[in-house]
PDB file of the backbone (N, CA, C, O) and the ligand in Angstrom, with CONECT records:
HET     ZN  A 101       1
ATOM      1  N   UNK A   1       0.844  -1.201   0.000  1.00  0.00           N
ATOM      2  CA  UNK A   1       0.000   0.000   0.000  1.00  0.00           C
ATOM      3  C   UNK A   1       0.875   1.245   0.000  1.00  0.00           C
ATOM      4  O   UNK A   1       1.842   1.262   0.762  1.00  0.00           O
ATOM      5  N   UNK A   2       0.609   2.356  -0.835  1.00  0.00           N
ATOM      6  CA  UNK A   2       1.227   3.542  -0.796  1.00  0.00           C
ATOM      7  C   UNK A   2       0.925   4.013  -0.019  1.00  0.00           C
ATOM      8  O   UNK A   2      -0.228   4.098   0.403  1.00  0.00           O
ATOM      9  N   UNK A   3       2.356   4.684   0.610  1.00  0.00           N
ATOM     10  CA  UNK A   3       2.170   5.718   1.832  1.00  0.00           C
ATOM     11  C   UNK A   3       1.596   7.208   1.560  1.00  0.00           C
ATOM     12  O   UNK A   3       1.612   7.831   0.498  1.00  0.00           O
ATOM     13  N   UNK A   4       1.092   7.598   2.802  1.00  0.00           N
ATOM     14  CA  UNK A   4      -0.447   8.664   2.665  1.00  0.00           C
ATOM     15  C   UNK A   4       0.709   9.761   3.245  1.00  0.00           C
ATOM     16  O   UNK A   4       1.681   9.504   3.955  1.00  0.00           O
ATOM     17  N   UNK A   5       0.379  10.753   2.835  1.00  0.00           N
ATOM     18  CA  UNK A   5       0.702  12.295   3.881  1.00  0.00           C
ATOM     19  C   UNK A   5       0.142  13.128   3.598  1.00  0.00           C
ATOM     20  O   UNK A   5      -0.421  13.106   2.503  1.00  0.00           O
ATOM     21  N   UNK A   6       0.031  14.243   4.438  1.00  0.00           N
ATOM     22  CA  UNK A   6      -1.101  15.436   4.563  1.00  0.00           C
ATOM     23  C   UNK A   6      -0.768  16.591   3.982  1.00  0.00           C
ATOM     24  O   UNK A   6       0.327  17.073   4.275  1.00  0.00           O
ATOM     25  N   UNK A   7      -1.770  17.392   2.887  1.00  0.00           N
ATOM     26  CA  UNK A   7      -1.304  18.507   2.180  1.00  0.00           C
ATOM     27  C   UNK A   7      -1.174  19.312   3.031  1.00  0.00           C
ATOM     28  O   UNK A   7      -2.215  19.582   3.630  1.00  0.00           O
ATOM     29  N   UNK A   8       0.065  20.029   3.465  1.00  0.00           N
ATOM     30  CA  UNK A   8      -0.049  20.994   4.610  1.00  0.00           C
ATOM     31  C   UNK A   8      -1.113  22.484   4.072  1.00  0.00           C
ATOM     32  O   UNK A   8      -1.685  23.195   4.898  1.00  0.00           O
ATOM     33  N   UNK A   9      -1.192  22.718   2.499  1.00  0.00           N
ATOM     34  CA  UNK A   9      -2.507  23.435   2.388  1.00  0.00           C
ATOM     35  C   UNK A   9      -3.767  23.054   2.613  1.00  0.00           C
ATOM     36  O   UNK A   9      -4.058  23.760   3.579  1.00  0.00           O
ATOM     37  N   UNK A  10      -4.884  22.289   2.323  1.00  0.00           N
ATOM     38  CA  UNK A  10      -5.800  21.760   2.313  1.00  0.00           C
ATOM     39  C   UNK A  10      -5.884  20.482   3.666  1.00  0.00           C
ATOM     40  O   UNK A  10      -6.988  20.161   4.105  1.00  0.00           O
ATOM     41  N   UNK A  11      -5.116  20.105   3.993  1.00  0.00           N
ATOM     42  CA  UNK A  11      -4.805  19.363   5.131  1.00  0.00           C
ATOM     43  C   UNK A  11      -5.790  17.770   5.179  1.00  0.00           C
ATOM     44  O   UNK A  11      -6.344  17.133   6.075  1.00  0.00           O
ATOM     45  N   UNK A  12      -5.601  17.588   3.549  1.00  0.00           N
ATOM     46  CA  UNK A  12      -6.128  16.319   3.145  1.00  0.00           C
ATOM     47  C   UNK A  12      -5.070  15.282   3.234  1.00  0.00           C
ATOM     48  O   UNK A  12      -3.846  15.417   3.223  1.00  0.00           O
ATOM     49  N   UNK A  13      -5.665  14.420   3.308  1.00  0.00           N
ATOM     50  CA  UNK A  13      -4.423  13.043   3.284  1.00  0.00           C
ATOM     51  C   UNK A  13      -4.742  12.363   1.945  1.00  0.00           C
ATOM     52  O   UNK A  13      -5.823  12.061   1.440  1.00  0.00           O
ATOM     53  N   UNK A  14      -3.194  12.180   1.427  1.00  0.00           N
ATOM     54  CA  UNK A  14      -3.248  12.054   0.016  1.00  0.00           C
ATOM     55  C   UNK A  14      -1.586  11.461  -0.542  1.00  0.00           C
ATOM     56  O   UNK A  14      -0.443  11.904  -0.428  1.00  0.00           O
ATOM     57  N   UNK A  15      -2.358   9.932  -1.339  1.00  0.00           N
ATOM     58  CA  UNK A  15      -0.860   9.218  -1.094  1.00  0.00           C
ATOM     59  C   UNK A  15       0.246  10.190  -1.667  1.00  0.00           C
ATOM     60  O   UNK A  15       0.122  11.200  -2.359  1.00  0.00           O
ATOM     61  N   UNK A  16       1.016   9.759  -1.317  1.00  0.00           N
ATOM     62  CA  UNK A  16       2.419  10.930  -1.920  1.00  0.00           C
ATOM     63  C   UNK A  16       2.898  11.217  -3.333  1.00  0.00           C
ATOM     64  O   UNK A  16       3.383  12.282  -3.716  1.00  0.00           O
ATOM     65  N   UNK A  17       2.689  10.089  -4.076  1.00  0.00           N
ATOM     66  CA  UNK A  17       2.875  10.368  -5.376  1.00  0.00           C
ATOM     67  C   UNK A  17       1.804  11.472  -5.908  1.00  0.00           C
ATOM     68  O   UNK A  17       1.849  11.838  -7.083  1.00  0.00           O
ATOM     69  N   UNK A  18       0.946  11.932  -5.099  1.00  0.00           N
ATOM     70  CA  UNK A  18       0.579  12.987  -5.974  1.00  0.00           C
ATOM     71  C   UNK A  18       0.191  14.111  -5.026  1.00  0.00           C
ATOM     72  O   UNK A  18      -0.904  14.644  -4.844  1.00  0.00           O
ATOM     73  N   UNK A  19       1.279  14.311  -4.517  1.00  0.00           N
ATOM     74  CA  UNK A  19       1.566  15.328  -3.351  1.00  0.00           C
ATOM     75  C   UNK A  19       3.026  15.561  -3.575  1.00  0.00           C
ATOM     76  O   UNK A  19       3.923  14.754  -3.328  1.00  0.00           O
ATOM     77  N   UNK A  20       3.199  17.161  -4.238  1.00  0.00           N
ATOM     78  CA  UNK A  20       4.847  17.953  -4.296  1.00  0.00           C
ATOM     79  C   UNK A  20       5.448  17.481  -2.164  1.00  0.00           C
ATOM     80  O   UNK A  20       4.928  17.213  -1.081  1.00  0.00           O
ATOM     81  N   UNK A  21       6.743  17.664  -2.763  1.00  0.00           N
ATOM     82  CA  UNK A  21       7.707  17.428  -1.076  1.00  0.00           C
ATOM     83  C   UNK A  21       8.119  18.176  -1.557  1.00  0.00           C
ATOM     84  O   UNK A  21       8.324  18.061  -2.765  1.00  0.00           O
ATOM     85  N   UNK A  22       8.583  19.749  -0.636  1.00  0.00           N
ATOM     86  CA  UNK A  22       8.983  20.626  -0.418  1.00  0.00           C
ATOM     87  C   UNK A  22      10.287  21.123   0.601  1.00  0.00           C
ATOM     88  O   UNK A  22      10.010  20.484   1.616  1.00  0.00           O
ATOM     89  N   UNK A  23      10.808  21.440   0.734  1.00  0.00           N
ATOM     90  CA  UNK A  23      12.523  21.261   1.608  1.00  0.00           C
ATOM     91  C   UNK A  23      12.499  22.607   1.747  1.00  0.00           C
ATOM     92  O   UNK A  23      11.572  23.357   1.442  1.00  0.00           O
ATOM     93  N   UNK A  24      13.705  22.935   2.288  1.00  0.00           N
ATOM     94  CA  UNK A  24      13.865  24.263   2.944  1.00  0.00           C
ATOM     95  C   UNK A  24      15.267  24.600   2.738  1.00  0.00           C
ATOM     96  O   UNK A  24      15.675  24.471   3.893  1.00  0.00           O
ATOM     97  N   UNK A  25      16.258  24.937   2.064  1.00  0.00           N
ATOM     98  CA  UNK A  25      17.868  25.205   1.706  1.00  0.00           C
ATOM     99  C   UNK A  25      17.964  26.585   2.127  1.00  0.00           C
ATOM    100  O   UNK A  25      17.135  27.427   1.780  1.00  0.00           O
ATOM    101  N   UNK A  26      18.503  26.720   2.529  1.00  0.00           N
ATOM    102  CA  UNK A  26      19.700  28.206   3.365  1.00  0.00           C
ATOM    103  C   UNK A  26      17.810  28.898   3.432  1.00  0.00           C
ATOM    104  O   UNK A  26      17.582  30.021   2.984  1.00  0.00           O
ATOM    105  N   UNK A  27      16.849  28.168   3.939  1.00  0.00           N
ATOM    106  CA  UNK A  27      15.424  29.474   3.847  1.00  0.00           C
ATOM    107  C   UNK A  27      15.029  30.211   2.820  1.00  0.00           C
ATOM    108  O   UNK A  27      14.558  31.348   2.791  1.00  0.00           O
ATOM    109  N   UNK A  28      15.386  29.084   1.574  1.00  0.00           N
ATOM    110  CA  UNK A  28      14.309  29.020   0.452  1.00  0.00           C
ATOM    111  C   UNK A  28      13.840  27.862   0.429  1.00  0.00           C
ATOM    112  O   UNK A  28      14.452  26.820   0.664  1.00  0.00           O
ATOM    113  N   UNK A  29      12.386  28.030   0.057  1.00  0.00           N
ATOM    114  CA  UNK A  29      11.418  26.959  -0.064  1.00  0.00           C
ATOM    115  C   UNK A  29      11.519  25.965  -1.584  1.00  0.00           C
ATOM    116  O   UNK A  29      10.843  26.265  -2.568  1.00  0.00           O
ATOM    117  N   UNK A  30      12.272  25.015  -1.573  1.00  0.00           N
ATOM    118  CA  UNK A  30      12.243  24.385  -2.925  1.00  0.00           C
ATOM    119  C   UNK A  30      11.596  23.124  -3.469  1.00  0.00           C
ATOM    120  O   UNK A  30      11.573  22.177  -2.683  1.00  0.00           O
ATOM    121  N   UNK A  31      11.184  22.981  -4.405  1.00  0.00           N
ATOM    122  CA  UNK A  31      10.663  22.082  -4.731  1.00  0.00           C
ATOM    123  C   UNK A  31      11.501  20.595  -5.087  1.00  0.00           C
ATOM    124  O   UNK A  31      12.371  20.478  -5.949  1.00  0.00           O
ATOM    125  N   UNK A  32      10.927  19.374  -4.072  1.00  0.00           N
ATOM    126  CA  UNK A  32      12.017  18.385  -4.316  1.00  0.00           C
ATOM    127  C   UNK A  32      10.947  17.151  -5.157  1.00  0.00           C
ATOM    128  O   UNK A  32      10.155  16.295  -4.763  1.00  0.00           O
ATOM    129  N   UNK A  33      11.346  17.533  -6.246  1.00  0.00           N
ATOM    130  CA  UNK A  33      10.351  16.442  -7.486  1.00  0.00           C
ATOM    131  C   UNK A  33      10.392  15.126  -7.218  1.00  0.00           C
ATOM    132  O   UNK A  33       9.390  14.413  -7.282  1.00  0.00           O
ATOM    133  N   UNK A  34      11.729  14.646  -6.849  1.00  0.00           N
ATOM    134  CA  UNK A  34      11.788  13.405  -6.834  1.00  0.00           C
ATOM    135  C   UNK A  34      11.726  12.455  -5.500  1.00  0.00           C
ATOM    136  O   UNK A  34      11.936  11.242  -5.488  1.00  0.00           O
ATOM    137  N   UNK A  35      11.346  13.394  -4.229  1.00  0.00           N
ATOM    138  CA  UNK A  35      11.408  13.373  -2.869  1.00  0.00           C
ATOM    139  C   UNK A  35      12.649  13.159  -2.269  1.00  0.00           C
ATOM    140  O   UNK A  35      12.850  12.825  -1.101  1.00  0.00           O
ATOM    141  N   UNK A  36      13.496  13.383  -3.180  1.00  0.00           N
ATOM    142  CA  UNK A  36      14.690  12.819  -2.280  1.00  0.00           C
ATOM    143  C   UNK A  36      16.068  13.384  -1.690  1.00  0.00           C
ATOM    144  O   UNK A  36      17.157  12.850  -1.481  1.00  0.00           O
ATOM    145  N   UNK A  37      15.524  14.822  -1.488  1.00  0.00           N
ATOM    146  CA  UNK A  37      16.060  15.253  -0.754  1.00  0.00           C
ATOM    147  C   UNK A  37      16.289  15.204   0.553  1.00  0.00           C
ATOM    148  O   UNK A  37      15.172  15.133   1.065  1.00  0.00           O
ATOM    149  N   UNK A  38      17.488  15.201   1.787  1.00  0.00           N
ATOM    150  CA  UNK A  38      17.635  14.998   2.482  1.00  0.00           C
ATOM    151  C   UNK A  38      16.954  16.138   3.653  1.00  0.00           C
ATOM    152  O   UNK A  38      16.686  17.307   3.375  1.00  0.00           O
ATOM    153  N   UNK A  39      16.709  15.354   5.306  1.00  0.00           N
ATOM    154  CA  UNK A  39      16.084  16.461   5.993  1.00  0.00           C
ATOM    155  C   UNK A  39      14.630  16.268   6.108  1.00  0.00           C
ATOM    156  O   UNK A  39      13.913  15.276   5.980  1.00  0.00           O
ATOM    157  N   UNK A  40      14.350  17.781   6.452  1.00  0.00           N
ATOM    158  CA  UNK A  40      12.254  17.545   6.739  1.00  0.00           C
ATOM    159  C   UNK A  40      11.825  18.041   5.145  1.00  0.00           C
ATOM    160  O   UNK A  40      12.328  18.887   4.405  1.00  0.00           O
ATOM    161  N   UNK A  41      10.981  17.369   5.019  1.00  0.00           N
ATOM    162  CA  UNK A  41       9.874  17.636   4.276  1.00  0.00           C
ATOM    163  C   UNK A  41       8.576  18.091   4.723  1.00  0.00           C
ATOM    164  O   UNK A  41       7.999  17.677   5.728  1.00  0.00           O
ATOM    165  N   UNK A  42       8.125  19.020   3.870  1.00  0.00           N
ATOM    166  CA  UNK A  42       6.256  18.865   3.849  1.00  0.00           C
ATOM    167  C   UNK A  42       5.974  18.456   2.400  1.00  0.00           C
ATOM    168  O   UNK A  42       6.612  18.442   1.348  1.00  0.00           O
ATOM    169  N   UNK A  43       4.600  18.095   2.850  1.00  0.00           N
ATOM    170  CA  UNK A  43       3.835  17.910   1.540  1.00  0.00           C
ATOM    171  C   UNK A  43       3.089  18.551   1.115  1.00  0.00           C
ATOM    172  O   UNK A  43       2.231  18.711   1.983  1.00  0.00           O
ATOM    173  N   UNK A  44       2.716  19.332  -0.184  1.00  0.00           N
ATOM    174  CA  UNK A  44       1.663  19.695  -0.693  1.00  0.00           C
ATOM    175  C   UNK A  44       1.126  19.389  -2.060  1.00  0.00           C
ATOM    176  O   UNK A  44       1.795  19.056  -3.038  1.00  0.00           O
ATOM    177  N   UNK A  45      -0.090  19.539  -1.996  1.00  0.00           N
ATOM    178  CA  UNK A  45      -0.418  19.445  -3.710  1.00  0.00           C
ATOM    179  C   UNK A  45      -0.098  20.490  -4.685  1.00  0.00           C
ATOM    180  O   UNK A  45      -0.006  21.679  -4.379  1.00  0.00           O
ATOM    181  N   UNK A  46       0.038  20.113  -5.639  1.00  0.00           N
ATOM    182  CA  UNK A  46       0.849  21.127  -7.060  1.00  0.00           C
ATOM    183  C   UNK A  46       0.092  22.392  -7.190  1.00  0.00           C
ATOM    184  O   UNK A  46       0.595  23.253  -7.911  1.00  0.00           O
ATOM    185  N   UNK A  47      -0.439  22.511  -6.916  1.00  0.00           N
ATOM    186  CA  UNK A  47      -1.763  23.207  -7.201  1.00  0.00           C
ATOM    187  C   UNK A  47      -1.606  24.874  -6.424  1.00  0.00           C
ATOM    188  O   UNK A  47      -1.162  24.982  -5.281  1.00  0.00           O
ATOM    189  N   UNK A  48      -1.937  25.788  -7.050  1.00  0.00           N
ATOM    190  CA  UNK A  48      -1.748  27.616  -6.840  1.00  0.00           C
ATOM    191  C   UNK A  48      -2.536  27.947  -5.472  1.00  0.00           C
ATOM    192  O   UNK A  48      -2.213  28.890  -4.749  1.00  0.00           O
ATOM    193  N   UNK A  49      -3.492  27.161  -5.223  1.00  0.00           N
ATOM    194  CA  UNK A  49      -4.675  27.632  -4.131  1.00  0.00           C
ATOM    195  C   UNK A  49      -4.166  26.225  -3.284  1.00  0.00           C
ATOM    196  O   UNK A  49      -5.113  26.277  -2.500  1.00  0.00           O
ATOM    197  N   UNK A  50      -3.642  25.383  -2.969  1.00  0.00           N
ATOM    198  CA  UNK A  50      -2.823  24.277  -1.869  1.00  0.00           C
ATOM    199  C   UNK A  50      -1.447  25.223  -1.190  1.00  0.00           C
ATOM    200  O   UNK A  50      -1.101  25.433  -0.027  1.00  0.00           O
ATOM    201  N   UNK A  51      -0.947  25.606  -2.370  1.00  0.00           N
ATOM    202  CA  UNK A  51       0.536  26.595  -2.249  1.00  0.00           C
ATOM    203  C   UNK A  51       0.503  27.476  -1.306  1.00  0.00           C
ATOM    204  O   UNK A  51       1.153  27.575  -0.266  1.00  0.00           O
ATOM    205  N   UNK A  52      -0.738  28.436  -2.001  1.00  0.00           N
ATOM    206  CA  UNK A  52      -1.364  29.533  -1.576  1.00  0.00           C
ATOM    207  C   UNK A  52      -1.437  29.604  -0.147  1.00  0.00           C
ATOM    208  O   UNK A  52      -0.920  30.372   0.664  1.00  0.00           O
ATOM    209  N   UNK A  53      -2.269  28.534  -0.021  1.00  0.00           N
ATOM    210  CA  UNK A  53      -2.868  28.471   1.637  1.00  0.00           C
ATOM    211  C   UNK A  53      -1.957  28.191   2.558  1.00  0.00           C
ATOM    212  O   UNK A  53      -2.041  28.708   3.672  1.00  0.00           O
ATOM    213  N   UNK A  54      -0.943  27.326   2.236  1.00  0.00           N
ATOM    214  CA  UNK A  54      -0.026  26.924   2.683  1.00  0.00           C
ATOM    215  C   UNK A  54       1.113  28.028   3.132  1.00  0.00           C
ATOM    216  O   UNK A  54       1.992  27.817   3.967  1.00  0.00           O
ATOM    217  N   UNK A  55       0.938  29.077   2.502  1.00  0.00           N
ATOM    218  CA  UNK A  55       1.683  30.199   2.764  1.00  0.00           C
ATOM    219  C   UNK A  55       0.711  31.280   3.526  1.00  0.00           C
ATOM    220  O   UNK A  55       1.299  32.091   4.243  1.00  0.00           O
ATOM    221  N   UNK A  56       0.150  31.317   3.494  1.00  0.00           N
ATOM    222  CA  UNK A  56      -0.794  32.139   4.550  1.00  0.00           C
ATOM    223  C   UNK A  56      -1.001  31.955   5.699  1.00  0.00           C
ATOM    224  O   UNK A  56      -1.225  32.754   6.608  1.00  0.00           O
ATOM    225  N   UNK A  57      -0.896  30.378   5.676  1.00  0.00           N
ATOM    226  CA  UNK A  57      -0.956  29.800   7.364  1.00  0.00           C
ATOM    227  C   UNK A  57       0.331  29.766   7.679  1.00  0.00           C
ATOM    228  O   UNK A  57       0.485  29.396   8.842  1.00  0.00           O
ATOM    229  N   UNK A  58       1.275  29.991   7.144  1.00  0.00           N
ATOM    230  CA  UNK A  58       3.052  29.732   7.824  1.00  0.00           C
ATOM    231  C   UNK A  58       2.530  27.927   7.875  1.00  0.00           C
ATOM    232  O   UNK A  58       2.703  27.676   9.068  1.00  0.00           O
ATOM    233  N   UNK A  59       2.218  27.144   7.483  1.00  0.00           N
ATOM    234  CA  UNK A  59       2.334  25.964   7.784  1.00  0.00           C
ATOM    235  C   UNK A  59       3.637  25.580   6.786  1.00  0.00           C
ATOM    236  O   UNK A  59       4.069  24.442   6.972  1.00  0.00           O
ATOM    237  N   UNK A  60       4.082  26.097   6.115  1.00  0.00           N
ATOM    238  CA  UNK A  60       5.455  25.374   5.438  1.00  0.00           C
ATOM    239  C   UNK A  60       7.057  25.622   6.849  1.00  0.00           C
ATOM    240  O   UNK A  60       7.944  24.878   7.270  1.00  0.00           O
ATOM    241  N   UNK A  61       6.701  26.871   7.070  1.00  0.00           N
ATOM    242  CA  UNK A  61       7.158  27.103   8.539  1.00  0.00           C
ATOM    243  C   UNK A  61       7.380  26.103   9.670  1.00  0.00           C
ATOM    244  O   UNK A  61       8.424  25.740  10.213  1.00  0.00           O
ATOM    245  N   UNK A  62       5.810  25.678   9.923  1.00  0.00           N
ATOM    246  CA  UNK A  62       5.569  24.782  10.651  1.00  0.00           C
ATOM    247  C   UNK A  62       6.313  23.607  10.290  1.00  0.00           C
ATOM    248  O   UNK A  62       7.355  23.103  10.709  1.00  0.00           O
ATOM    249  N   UNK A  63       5.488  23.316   9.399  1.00  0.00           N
ATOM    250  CA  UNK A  63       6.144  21.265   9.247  1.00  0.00           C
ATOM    251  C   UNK A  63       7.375  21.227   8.381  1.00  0.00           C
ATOM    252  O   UNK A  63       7.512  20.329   7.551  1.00  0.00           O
ATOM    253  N   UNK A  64       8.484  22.391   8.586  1.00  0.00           N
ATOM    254  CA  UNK A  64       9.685  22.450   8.254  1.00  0.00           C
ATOM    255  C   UNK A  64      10.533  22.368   9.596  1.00  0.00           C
ATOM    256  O   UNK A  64      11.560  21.718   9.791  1.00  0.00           O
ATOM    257  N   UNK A  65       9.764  23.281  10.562  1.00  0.00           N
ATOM    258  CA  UNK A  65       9.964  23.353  11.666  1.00  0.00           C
ATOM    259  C   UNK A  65      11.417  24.464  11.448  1.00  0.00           C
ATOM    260  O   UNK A  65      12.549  24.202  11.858  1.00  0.00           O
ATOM    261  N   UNK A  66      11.083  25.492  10.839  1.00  0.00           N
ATOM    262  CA  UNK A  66      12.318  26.304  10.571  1.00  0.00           C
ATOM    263  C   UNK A  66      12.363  27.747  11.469  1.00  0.00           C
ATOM    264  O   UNK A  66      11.174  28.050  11.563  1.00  0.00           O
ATOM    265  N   UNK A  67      12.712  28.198  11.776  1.00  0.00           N
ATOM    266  CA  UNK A  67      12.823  29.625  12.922  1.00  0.00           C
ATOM    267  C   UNK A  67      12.159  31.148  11.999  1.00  0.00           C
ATOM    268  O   UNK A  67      11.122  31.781  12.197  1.00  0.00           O
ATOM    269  N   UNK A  68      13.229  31.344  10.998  1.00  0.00           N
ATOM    270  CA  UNK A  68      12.726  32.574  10.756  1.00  0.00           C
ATOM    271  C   UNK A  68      11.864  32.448   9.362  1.00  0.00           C
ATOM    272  O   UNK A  68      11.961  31.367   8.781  1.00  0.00           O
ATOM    273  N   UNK A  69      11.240  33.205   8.925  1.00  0.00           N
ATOM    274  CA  UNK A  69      10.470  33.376   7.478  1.00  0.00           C
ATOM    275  C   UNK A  69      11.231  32.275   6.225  1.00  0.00           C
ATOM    276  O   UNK A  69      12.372  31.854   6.413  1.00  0.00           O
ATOM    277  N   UNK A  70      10.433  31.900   4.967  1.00  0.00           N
ATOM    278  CA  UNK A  70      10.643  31.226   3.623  1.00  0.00           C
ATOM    279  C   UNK A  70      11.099  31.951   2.821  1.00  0.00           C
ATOM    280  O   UNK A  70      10.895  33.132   3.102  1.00  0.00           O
ATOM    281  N   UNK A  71      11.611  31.796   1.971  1.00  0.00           N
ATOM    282  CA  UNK A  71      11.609  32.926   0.802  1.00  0.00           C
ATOM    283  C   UNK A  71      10.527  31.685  -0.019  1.00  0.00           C
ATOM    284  O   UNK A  71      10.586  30.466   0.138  1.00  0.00           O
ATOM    285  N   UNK A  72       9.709  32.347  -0.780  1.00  0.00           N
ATOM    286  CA  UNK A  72       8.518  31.135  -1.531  1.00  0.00           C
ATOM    287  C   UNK A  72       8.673  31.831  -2.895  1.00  0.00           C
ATOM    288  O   UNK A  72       7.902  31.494  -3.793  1.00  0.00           O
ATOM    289  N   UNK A  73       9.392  32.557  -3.071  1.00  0.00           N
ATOM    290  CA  UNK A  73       9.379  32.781  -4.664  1.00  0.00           C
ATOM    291  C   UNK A  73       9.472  31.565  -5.532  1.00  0.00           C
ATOM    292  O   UNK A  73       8.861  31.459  -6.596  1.00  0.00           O
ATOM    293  N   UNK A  74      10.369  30.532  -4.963  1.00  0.00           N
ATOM    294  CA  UNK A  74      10.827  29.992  -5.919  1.00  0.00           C
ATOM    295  C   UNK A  74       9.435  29.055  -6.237  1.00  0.00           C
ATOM    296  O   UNK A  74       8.690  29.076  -7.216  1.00  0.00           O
ATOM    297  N   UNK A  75       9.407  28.427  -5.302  1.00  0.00           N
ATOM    298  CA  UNK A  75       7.973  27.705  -4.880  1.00  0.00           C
ATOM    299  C   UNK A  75       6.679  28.008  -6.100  1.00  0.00           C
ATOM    300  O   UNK A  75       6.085  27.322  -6.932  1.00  0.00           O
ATOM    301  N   UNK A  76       6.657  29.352  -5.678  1.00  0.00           N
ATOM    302  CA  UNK A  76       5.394  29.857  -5.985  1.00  0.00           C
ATOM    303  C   UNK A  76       5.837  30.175  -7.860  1.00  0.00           C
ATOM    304  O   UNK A  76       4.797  30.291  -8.507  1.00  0.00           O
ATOM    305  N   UNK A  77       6.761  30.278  -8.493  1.00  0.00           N
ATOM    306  CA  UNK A  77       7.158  30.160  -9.660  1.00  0.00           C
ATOM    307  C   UNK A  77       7.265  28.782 -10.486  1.00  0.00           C
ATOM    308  O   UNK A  77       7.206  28.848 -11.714  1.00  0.00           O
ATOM    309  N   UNK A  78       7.421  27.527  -9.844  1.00  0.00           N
ATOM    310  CA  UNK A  78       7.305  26.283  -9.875  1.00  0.00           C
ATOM    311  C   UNK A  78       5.677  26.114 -10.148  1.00  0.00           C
ATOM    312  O   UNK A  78       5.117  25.868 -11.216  1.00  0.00           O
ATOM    313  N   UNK A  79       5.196  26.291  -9.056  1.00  0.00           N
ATOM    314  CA  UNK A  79       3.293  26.157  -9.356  1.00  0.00           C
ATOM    315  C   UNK A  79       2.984  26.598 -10.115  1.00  0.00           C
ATOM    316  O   UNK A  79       2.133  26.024 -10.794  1.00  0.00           O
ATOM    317  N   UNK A  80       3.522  28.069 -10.559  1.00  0.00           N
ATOM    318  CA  UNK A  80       3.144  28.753 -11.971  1.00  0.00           C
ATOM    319  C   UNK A  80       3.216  28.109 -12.992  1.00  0.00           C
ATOM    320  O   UNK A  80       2.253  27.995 -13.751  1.00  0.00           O
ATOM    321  N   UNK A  81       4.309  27.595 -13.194  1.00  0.00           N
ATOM    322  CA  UNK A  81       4.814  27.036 -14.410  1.00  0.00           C
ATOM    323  C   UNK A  81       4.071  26.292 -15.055  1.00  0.00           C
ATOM    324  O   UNK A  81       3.760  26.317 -16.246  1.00  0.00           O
ATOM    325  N   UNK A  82       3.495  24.927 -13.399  1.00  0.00           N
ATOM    326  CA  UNK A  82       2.523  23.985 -13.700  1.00  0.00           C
ATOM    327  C   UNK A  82       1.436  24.527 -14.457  1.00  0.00           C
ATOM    328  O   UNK A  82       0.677  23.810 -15.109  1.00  0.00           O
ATOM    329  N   UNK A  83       1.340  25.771 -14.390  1.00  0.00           N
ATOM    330  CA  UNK A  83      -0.347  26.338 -14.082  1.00  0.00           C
ATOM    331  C   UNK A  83      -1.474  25.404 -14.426  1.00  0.00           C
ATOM    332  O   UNK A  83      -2.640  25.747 -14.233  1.00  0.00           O
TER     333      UNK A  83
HETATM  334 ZN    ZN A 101      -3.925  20.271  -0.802  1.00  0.00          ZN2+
END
């Protein structure tokens, strides 16, 4: 059975393959496609309004468990792309 984790936007549980893992480098928020970057992850869905929310609540903050602010440009240019 595929393993489940929670969109930290929408705060649905949703197996991982179709849930972005997100990392945190020097406090930019980056997108890790292939999950396999080392460290904490969150999860979210690809999606502009999952992203979105996710940045409004500081929950990338949260389940990074990081001290000061994201930079989410990059993040939020990635989702674009998807559009
Ligand atoms: Zn979501």
């Amino acid at each position: 059975m595929e393993a489940v984790r929670t969109c930290v936007g929408c705060r649905t549980r949703a197996p991982r393959s179709t849930l972005l893992r997100v990392v945190s480098i020097d406090s930019v928020l980056v997108p890790d496609e292939r999950a396999s970057m080392p460290g904490r992850g969150a999860w979210v869905h690809e999606t502009q309004e999952c992203v979105d929310a996710a940045i409004r609540r500081r929950a990338f903050v949260r389940a990074l468990r990081v001290s000061g602010p994201l930079d989410t440009q990059t993040i939020e240019e990635h989702i674009q792309r998807k559009g």
